[in-house]
Backbone atoms as SQL, in Angstrom:
CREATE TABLE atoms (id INTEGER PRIMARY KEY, chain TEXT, resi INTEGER, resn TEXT, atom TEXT, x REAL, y REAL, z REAL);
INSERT INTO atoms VALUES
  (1, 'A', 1, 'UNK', 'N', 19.145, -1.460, 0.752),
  (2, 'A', 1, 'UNK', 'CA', 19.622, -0.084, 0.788),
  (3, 'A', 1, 'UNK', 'C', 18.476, 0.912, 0.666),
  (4, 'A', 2, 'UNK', 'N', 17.669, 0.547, -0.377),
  (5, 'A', 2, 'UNK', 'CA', 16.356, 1.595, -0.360),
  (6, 'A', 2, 'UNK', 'C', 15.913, 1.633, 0.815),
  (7, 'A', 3, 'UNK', 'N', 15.388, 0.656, 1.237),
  (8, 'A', 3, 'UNK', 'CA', 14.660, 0.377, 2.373),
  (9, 'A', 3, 'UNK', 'C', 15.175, 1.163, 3.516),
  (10, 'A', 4, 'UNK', 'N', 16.214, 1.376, 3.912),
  (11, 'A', 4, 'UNK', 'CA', 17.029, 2.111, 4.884),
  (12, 'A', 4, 'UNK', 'C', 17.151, 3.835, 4.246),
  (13, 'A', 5, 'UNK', 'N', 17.154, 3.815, 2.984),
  (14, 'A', 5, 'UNK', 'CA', 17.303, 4.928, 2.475),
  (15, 'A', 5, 'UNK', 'C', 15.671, 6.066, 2.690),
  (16, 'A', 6, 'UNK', 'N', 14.907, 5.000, 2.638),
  (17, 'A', 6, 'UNK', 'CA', 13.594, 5.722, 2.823),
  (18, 'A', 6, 'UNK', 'C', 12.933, 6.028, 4.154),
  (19, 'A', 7, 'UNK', 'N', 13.544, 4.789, 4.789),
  (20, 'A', 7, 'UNK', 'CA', 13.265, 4.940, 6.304),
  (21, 'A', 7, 'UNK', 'C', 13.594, 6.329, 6.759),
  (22, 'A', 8, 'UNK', 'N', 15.191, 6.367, 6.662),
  (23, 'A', 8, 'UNK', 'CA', 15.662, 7.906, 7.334),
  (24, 'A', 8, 'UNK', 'C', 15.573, 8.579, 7.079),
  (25, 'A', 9, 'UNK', 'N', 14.943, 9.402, 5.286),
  (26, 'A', 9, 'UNK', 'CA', 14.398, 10.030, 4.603),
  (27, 'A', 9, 'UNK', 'C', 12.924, 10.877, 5.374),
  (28, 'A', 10, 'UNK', 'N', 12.127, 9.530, 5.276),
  (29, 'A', 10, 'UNK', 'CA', 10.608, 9.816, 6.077),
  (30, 'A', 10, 'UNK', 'C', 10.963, 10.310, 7.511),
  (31, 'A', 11, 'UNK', 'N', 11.799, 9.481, 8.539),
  (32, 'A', 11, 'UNK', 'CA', 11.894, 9.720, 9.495),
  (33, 'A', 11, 'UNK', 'C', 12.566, 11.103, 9.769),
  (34, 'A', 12, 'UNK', 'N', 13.637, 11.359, 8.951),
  (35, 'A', 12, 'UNK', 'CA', 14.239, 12.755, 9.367),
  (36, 'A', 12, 'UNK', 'C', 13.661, 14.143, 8.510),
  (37, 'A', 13, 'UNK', 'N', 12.935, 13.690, 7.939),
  (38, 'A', 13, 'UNK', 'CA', 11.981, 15.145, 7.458),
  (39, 'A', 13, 'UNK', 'C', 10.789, 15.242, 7.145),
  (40, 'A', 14, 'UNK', 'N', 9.937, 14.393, 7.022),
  (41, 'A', 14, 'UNK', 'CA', 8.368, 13.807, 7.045),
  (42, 'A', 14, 'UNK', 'C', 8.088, 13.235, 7.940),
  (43, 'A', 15, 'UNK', 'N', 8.072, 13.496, 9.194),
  (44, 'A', 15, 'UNK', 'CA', 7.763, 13.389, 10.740),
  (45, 'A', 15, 'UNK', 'C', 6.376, 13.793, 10.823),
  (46, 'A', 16, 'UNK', 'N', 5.033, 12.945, 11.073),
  (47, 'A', 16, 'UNK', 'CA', 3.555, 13.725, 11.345),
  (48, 'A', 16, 'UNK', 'C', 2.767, 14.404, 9.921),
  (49, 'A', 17, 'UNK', 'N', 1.550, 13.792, 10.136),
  (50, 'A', 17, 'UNK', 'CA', 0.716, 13.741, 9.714),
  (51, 'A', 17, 'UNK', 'C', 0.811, 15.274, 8.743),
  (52, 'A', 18, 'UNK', 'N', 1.064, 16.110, 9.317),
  (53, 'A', 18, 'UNK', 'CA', 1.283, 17.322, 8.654),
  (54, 'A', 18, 'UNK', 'C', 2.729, 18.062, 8.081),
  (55, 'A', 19, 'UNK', 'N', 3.428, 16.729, 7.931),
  (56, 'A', 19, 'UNK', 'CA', 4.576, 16.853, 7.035),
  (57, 'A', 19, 'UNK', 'C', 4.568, 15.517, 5.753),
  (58, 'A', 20, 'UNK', 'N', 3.954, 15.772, 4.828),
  (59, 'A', 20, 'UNK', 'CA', 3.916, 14.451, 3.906),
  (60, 'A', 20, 'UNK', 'C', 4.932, 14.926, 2.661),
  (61, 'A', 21, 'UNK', 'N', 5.239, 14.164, 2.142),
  (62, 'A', 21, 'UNK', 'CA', 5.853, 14.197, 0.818),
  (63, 'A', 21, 'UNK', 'C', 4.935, 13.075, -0.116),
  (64, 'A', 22, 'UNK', 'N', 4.711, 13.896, -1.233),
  (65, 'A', 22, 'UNK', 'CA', 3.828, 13.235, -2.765),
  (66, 'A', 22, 'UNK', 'C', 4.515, 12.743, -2.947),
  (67, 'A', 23, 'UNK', 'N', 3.990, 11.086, -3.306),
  (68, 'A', 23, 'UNK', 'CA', 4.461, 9.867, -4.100),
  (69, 'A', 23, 'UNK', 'C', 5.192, 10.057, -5.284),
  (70, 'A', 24, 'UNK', 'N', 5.241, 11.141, -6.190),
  (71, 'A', 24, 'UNK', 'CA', 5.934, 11.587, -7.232),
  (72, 'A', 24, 'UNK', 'C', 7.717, 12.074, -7.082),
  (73, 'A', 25, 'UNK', 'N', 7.207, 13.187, -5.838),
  (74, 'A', 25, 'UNK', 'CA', 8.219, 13.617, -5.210),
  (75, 'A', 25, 'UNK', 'C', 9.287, 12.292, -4.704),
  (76, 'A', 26, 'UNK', 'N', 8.802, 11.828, -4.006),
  (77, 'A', 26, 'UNK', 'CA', 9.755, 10.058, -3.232),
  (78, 'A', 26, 'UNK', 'C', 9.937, 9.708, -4.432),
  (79, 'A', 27, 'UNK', 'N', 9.331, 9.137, -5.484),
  (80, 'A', 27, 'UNK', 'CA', 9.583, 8.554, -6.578),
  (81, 'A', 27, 'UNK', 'C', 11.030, 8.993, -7.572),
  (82, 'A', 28, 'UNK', 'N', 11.067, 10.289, -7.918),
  (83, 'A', 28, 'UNK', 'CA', 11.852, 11.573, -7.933),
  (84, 'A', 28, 'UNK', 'C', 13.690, 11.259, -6.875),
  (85, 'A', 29, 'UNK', 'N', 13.278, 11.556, -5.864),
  (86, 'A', 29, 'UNK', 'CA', 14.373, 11.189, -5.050),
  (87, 'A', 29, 'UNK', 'C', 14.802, 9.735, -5.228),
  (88, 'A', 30, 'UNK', 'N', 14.317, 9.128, -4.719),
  (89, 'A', 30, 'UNK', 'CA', 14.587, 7.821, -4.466),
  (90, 'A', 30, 'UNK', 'C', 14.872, 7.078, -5.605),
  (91, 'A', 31, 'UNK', 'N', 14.364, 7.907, -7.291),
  (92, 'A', 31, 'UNK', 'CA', 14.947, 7.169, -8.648),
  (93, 'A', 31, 'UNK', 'C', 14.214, 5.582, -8.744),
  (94, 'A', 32, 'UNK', 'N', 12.998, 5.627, -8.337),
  (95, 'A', 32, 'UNK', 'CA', 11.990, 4.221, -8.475),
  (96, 'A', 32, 'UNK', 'C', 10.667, 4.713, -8.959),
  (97, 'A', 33, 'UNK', 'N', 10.095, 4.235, -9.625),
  (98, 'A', 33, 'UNK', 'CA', 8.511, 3.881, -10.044),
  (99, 'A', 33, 'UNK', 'C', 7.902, 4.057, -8.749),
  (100, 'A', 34, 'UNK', 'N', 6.708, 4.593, -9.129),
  (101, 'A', 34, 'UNK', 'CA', 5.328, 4.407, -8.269),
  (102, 'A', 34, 'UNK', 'C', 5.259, 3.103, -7.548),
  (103, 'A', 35, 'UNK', 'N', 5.161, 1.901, -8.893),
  (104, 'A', 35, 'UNK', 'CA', 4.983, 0.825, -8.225),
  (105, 'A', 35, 'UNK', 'C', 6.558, 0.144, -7.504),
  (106, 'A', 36, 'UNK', 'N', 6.954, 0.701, -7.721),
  (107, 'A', 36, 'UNK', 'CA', 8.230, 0.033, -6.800),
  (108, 'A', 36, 'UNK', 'C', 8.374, 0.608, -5.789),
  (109, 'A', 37, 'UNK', 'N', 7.756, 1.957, -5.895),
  (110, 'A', 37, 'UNK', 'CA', 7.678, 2.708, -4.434),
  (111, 'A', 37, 'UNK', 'C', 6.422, 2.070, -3.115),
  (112, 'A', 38, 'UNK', 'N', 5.509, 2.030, -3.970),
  (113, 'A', 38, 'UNK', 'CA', 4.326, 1.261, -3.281),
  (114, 'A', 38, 'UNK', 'C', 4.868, -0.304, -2.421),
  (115, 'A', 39, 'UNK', 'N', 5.630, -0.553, -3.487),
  (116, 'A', 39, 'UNK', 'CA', 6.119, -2.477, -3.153),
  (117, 'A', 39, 'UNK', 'C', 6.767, -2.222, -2.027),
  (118, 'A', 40, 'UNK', 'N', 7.785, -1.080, -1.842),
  (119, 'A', 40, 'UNK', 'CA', 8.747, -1.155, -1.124),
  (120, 'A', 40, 'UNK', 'C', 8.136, -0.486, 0.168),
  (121, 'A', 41, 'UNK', 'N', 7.293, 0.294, 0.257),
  (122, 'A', 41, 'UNK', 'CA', 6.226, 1.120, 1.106),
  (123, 'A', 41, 'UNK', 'C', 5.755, -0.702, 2.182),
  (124, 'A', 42, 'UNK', 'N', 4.915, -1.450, 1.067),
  (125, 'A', 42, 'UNK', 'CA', 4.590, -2.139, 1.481),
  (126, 'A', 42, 'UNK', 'C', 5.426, -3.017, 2.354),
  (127, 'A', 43, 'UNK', 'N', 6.198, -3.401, 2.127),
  (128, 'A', 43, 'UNK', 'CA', 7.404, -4.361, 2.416),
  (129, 'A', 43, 'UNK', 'C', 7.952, -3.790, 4.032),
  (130, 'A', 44, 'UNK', 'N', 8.420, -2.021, 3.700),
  (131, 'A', 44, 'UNK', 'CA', 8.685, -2.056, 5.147),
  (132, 'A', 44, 'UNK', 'C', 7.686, -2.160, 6.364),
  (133, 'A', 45, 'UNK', 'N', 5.983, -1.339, 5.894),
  (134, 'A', 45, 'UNK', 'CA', 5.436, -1.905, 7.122),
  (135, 'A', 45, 'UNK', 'C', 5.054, -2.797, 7.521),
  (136, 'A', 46, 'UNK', 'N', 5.305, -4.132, 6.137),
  (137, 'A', 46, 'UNK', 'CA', 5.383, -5.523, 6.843),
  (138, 'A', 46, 'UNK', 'C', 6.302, -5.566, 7.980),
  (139, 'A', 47, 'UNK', 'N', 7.392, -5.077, 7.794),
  (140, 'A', 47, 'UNK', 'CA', 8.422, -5.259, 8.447),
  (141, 'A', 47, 'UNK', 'C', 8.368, -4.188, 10.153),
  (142, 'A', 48, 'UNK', 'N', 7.196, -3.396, 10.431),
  (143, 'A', 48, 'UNK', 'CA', 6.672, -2.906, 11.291),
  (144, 'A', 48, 'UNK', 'C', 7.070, -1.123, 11.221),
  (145, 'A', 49, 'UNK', 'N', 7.760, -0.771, 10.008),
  (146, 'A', 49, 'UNK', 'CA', 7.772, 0.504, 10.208),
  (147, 'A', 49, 'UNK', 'C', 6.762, 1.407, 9.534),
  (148, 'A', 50, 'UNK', 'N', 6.861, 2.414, 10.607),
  (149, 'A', 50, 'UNK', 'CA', 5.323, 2.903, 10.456),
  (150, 'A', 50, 'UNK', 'C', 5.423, 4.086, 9.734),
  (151, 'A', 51, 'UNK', 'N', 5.451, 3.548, 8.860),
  (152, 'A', 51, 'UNK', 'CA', 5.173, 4.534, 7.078),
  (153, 'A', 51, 'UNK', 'C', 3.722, 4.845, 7.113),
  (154, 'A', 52, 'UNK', 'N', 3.172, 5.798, 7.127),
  (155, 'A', 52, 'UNK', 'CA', 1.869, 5.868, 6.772),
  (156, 'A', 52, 'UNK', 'C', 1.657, 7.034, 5.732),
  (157, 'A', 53, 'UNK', 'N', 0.528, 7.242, 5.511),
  (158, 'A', 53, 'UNK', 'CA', -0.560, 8.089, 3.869),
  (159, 'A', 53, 'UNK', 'C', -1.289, 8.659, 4.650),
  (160, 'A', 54, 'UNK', 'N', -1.982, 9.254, 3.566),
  (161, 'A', 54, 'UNK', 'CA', -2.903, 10.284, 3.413),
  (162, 'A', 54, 'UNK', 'C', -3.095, 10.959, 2.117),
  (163, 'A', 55, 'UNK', 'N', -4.275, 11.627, 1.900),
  (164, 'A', 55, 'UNK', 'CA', -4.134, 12.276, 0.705),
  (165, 'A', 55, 'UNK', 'C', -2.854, 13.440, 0.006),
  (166, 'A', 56, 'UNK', 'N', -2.636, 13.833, 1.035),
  (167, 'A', 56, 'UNK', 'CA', -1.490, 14.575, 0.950),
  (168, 'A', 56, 'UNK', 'C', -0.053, 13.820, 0.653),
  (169, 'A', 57, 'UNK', 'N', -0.087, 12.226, 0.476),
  (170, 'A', 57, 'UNK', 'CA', 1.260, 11.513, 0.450),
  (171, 'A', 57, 'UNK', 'C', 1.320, 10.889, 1.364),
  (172, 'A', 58, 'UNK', 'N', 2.807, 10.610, 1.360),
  (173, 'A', 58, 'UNK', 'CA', 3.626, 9.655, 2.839),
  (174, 'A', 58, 'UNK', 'C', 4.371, 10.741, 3.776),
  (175, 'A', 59, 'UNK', 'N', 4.560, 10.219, 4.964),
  (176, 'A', 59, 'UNK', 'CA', 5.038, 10.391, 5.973),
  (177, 'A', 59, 'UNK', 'C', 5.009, 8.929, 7.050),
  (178, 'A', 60, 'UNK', 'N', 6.431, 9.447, 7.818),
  (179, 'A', 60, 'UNK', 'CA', 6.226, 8.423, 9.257),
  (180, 'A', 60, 'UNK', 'C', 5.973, 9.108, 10.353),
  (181, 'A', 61, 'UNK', 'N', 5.372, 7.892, 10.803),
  (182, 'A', 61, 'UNK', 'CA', 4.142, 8.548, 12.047),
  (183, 'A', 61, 'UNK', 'C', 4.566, 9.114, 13.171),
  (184, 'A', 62, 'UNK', 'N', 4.514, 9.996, 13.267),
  (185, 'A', 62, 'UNK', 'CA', 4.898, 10.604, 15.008),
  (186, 'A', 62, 'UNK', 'C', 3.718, 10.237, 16.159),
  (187, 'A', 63, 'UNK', 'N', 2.478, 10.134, 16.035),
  (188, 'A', 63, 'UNK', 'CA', 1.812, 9.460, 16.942),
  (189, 'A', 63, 'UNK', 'C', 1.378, 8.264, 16.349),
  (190, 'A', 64, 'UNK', 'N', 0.346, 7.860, 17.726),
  (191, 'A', 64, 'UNK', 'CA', -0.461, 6.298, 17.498),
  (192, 'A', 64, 'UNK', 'C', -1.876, 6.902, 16.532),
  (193, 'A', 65, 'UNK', 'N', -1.793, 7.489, 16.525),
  (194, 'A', 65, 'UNK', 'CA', -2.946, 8.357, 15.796),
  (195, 'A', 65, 'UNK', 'C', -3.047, 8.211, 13.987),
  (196, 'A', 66, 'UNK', 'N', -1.790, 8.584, 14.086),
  (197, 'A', 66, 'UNK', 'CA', -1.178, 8.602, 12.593),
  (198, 'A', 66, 'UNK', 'C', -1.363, 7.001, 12.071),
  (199, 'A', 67, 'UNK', 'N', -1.287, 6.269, 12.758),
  (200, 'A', 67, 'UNK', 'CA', -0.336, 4.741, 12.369),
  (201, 'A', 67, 'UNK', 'C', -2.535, 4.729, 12.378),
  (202, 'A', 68, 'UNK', 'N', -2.900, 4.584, 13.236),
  (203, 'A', 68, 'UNK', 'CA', -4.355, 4.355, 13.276),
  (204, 'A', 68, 'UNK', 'C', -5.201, 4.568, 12.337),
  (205, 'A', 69, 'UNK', 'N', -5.314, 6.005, 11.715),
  (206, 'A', 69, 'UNK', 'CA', -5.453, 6.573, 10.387),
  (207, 'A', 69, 'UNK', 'C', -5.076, 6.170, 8.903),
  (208, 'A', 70, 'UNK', 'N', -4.205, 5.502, 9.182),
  (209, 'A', 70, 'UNK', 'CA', -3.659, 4.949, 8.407),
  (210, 'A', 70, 'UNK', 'C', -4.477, 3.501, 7.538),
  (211, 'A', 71, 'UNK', 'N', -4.081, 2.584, 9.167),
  (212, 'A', 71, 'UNK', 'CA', -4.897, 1.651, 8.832),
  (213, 'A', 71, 'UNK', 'C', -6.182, 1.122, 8.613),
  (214, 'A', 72, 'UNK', 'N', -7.182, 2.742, 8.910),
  (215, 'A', 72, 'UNK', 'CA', -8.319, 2.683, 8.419),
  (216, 'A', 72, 'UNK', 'C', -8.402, 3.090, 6.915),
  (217, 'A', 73, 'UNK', 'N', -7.507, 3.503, 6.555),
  (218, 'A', 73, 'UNK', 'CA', -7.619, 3.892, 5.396),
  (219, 'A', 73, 'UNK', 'C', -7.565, 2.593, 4.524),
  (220, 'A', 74, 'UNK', 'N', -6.327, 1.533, 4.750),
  (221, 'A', 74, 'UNK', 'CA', -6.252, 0.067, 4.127),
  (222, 'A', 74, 'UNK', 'C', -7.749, -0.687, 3.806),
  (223, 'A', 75, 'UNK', 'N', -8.176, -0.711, 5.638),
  (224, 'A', 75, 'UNK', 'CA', -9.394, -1.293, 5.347),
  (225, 'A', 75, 'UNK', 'C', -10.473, -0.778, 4.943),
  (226, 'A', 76, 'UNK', 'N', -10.068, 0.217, 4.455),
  (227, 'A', 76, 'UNK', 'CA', -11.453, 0.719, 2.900),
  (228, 'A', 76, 'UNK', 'C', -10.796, 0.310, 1.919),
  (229, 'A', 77, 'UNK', 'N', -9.912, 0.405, 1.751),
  (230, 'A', 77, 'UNK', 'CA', -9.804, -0.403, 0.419),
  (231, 'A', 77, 'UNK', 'C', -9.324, -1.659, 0.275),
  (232, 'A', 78, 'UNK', 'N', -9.240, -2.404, 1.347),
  (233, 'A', 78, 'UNK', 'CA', -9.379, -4.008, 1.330),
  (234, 'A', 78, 'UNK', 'C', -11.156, -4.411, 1.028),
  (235, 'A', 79, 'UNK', 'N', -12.498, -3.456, 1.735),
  (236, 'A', 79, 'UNK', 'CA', -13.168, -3.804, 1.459),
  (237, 'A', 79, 'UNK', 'C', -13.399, -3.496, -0.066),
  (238, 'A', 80, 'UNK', 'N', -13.038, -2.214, -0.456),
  (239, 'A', 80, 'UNK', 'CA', -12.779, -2.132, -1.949),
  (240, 'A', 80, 'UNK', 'C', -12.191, -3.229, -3.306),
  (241, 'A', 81, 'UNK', 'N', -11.569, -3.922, -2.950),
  (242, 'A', 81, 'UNK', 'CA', -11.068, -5.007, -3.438),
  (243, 'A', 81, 'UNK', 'C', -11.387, -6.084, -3.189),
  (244, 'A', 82, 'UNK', 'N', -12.056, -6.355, -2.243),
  (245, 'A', 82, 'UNK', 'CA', -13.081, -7.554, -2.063),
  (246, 'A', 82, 'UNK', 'C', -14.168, -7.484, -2.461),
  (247, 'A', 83, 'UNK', 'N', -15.237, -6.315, -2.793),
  (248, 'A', 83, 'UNK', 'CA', -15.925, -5.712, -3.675),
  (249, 'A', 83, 'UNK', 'C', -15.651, -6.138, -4.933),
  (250, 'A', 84, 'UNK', 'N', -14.684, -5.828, -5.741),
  (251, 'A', 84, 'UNK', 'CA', -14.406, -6.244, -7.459),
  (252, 'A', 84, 'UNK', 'C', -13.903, -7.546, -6.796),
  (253, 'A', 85, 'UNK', 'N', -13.638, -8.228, -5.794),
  (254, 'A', 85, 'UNK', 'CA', -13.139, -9.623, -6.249),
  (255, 'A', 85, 'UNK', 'C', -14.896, -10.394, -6.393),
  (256, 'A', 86, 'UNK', 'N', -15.254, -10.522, -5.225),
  (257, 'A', 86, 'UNK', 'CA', -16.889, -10.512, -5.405),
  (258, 'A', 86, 'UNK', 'C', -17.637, -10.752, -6.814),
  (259, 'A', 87, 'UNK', 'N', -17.002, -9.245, -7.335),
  (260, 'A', 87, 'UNK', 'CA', -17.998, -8.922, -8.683),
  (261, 'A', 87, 'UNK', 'C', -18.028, -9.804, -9.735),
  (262, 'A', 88, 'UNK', 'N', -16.290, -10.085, -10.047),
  (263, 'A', 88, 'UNK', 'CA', -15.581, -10.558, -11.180),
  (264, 'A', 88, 'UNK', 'C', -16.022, -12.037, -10.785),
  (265, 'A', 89, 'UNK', 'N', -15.764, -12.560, -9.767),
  (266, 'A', 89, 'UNK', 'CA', -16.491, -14.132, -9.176),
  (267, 'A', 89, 'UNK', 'C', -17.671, -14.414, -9.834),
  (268, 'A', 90, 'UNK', 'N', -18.918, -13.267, -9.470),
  (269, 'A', 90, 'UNK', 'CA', -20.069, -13.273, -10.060),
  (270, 'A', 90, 'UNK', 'C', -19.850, -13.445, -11.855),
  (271, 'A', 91, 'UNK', 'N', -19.802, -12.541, -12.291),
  (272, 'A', 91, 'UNK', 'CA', -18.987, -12.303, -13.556),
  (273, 'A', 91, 'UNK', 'C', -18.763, -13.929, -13.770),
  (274, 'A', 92, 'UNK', 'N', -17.488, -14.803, -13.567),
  (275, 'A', 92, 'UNK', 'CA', -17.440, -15.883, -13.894),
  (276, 'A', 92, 'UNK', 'C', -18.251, -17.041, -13.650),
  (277, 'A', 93, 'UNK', 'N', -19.566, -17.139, -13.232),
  (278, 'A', 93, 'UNK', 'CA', -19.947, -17.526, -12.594),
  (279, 'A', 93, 'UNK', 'C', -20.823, -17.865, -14.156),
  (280, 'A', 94, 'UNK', 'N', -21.161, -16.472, -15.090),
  (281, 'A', 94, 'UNK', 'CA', -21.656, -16.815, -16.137),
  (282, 'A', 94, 'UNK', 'C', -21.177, -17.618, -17.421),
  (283, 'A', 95, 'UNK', 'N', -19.559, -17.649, -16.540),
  (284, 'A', 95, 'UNK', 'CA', -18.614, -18.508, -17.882),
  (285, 'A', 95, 'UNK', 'C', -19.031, -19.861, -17.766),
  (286, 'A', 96, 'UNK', 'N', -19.427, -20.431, -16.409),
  (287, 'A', 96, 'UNK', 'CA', -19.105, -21.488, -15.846),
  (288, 'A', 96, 'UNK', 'C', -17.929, -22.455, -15.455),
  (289, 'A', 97, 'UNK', 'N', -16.934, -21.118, -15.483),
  (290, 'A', 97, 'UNK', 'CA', -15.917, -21.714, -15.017),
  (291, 'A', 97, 'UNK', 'C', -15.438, -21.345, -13.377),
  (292, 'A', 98, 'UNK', 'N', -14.371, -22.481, -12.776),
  (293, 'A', 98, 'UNK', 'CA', -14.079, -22.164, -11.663),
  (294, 'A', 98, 'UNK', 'C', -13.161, -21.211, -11.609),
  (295, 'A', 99, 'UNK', 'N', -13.156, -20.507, -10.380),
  (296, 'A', 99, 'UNK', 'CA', -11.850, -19.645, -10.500),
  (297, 'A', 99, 'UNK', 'C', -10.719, -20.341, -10.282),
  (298, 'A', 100, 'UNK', 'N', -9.212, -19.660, -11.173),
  (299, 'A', 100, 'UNK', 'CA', -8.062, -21.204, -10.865),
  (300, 'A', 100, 'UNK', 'C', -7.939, -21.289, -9.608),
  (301, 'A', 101, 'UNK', 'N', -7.813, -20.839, -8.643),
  (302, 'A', 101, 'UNK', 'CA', -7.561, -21.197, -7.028),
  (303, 'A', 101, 'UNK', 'C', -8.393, -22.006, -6.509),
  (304, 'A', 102, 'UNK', 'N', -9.436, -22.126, -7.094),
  (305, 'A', 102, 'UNK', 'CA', -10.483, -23.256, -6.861),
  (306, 'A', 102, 'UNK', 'C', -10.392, -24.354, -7.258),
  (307, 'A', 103, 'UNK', 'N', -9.633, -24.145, -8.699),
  (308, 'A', 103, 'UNK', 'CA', -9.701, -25.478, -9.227),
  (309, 'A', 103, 'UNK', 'C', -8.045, -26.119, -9.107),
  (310, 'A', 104, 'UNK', 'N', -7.693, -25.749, -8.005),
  (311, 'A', 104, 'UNK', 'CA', -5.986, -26.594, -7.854),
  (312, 'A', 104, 'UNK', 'C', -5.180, -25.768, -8.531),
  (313, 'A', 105, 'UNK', 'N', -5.486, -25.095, -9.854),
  (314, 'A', 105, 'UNK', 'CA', -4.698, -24.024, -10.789),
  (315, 'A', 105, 'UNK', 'C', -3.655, -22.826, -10.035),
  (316, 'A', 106, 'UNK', 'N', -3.021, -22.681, -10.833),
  (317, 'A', 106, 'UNK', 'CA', -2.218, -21.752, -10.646),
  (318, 'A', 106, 'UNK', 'C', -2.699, -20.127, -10.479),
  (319, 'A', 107, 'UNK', 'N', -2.606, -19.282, -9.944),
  (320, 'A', 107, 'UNK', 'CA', -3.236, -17.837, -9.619),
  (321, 'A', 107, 'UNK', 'C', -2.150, -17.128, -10.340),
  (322, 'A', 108, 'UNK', 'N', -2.849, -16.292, -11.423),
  (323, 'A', 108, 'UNK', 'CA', -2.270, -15.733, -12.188),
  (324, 'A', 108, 'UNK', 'C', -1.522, -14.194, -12.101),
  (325, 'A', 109, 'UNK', 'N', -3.252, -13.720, -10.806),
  (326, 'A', 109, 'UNK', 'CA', -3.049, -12.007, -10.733),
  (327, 'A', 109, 'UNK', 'C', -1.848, -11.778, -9.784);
C-alpha cells in the first residue's frame, strides 16, 4: 500500500527535478521514519520506478536526465562506502582477524 501510496504521491505532484519534496515532509505524510522511507525509496527503484533525489529531496523523474542525475549521485556514494569498507578492512587487519564473510561467518551489518 505504501509503495503505491508514494508512487502517486511523487508522480502526481513532485513531477521534475524542480518540484522535490524534503524527506521530513514524505516522512510527515506518509507517517514512516526516515529509515523506512529510505527502505521503501529503495525497494521501489529496485522495482524500476524512477524515484529520484537531490539536495532539495525526492521527486519522480520527468526526464532521462533526472533518472541520470540521480544515479550519479549513488555512485558517489557507493564509492563512499567502499572507501570506509576499505578502511575498516585495513583497521582489522591490525586485529588479525578475518572479516566474518571471509571466514564462512555470518555478516552481521
Amino acid at each position: 500500500m505504501k509503495e503505491e501510496q508514494l508512487t502517486a504521491y511523487l508522480k502526481g505532484a513532485y513531477k521534475g527535478r524542480r518540484n522535490t519534496i524534503k524527506s521530513a515532509e514524505l516522512e510527515r505524510v506518509l507517517h514512516m521514519s526516515g529509515t523506512d522511507l529510505r527502505k521503501l525509496v529503495n525497494k521501489l527503484r529496485r522495482k524500476s520506478v524512477p524515484i529520484c533525489s537531490g539536495r532539495d529531496g525526492y521527486f519522480y523523474a520527468k526526464t532521462a536526465g533526472d533518472i541520470v542525475r540521480t544515479i550519479l549521485a549513488l555512485r558517489v556514494m557507493i564509492k563512499g562506502l567502499q572507501a570506509a569498507v576499505d578502511g575498516l578492512l585495513t583497521a582489522l587487519d591490525k586485529f588479525g582477524e578475518m572479516p566474518p564473510d571471509e571466514e564462512g561467518g555470518e555478516d552481521t551489518v
